[in-house]
VOGU-3710 file (C-alpha; in Angstrom, 3 decimals, decimal comma):
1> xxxxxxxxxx> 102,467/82,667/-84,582  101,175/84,368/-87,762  98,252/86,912/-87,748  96,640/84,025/-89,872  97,117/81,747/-87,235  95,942/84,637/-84,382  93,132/85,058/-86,101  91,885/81,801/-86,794  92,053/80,667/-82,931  88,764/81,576/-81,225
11> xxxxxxxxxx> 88,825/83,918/-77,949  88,621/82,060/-75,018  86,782/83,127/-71,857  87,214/81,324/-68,446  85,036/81,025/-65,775  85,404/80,501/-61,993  82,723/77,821/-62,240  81,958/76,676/-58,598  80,343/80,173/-57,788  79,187/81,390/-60,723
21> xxxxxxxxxx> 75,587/81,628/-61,586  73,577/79,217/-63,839  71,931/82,611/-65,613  75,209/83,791/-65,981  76,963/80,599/-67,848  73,746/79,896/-69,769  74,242/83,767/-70,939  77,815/83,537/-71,524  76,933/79,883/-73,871  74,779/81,772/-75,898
31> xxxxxxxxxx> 77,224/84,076/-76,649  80,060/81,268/-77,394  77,476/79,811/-80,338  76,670/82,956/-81,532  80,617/84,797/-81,415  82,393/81,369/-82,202  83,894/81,752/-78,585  85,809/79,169/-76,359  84,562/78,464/-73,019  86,473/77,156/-70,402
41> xxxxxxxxxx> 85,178/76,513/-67,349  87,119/75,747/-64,222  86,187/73,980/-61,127  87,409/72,269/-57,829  84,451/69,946/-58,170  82,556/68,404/-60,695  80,035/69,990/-61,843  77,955/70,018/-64,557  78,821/71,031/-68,246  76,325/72,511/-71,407
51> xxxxxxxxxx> 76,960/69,488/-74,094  78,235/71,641/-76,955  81,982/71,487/-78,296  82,829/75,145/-77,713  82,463/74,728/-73,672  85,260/72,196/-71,684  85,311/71,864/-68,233  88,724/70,973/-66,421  88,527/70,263/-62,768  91,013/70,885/-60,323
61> xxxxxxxxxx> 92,658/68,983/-57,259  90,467/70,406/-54,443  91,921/72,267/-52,358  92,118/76,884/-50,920  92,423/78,838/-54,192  93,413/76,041/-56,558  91,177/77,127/-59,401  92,262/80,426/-58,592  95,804/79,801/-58,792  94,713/77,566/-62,007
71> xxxxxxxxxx> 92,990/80,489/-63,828  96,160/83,167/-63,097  98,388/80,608/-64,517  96,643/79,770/-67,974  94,405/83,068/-68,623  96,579/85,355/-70,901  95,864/89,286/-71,711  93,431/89,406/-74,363  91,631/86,864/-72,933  88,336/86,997/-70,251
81> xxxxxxxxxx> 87,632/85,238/-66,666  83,838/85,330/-65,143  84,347/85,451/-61,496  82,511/86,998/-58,460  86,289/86,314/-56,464  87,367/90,215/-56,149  91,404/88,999/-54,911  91,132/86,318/-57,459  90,302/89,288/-60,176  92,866/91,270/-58,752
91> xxxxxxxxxx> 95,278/89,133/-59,567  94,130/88,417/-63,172  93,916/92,155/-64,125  97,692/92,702/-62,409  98,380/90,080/-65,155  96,397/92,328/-68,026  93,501/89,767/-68,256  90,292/90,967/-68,492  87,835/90,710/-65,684  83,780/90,461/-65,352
101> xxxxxxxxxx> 81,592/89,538/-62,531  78,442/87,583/-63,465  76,149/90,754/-62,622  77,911/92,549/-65,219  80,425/94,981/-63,283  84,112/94,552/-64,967  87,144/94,857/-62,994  89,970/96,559/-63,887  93,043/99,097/-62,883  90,917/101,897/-61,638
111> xxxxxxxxxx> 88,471/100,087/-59,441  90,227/97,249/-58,353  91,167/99,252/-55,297  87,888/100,184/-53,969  86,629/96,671/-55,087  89,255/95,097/-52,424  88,795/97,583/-49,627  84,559/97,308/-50,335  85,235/93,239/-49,727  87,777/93,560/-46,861
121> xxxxxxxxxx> 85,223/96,183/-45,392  82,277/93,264/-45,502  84,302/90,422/-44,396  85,709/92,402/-41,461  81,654/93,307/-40,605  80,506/89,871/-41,210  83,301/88,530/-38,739  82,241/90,576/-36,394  78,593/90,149/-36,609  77,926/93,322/-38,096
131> xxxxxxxxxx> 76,614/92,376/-40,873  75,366/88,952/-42,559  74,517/87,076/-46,064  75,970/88,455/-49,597  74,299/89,335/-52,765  71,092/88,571/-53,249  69,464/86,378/-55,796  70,127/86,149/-59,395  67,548/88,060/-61,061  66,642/89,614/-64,675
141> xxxxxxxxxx> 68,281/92,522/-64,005  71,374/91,168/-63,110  71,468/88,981/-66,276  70,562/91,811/-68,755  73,858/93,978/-66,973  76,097/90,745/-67,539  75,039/90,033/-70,929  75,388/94,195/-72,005  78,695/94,358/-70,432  80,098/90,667/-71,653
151> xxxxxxxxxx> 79,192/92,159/-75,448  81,089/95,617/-74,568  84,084/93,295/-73,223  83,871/90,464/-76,001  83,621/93,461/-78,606  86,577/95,353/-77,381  88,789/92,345/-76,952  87,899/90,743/-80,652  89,119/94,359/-82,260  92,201/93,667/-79,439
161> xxx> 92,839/90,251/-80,953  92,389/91,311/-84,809  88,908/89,623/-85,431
//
């Protein structure tokens, strides 16, 4: 490939569709019109898709982890997954791909550690009745964090890419 070729192909950013937040994709769309960005978003269901060109929606044979397993396969460094899955991001950032939860905390090589332990800690308490729910609801505050940090990420990985 030729750095014409590189730098003509738009950045792509995945997203773990089946849990992610409507405020979250509707962010992230705004940002593909605006940046000239990909979108691909990956499901184990259908589910509904934003009717603009930049945004595709491929849906995988149900079944544990297979968008998972579908977004470590085809996500490539330089490129970004949205997803709330903290083993799923593990794996993607083992792989150098960038990593953001829709509430605008990014994964990577320094936190991923406490990230797993945090989740294995709540899943252990919510086994054992200890503890119940997750996150709460979707709010303002969570969409302003995901849209400051996706800019930070898309920023840093356009300069990564040559844009």
């Amino acid at each position: 490939m030729t750095s014409e070729q590189a730098v003509s192909k738009p950045l792509r950013v995945w997203v773990d569709a089946d849990a992610c937040p409507k405020g979250a994709k509707d962010q992230l769309v705004k940002f593909a019109l605006k940046r000239g960005l990909e979108v691909v978003m990956v499901a184990g269901q259908a589910i509904s898709k934003p009717a603009f060109a930049c945004v595709k929606l491929i849906v995988v044979p149900s079944g544990p982890d297979a968008a998972d397993d579908y977004l470590v396969e085809h996500a490539v460094p330089g490129e970004l997954v949205i997803c709330s899955d903290v083993p799923l991001a593990d794996r993607l950032v083992k792989n150098g791909v960038s990593a953001l939860d829709p509430r605008g905390k990014e994964f990577d090589q320094g936190n991923m550690g406490e990230r797993l332990a945090l989740r294995n800690l709540f899943t252990d308490l919510r086994e054992q009745g200890q503890a119940s729910g997750g996150q709460g609801a979707y709010g303002d505050k969570d969409k302003q964090a995901f849209a400051n940090a996706l800019d930070r990420i898309l920023t840093r990985l356009s300069r990564y890419k040559g844009f």
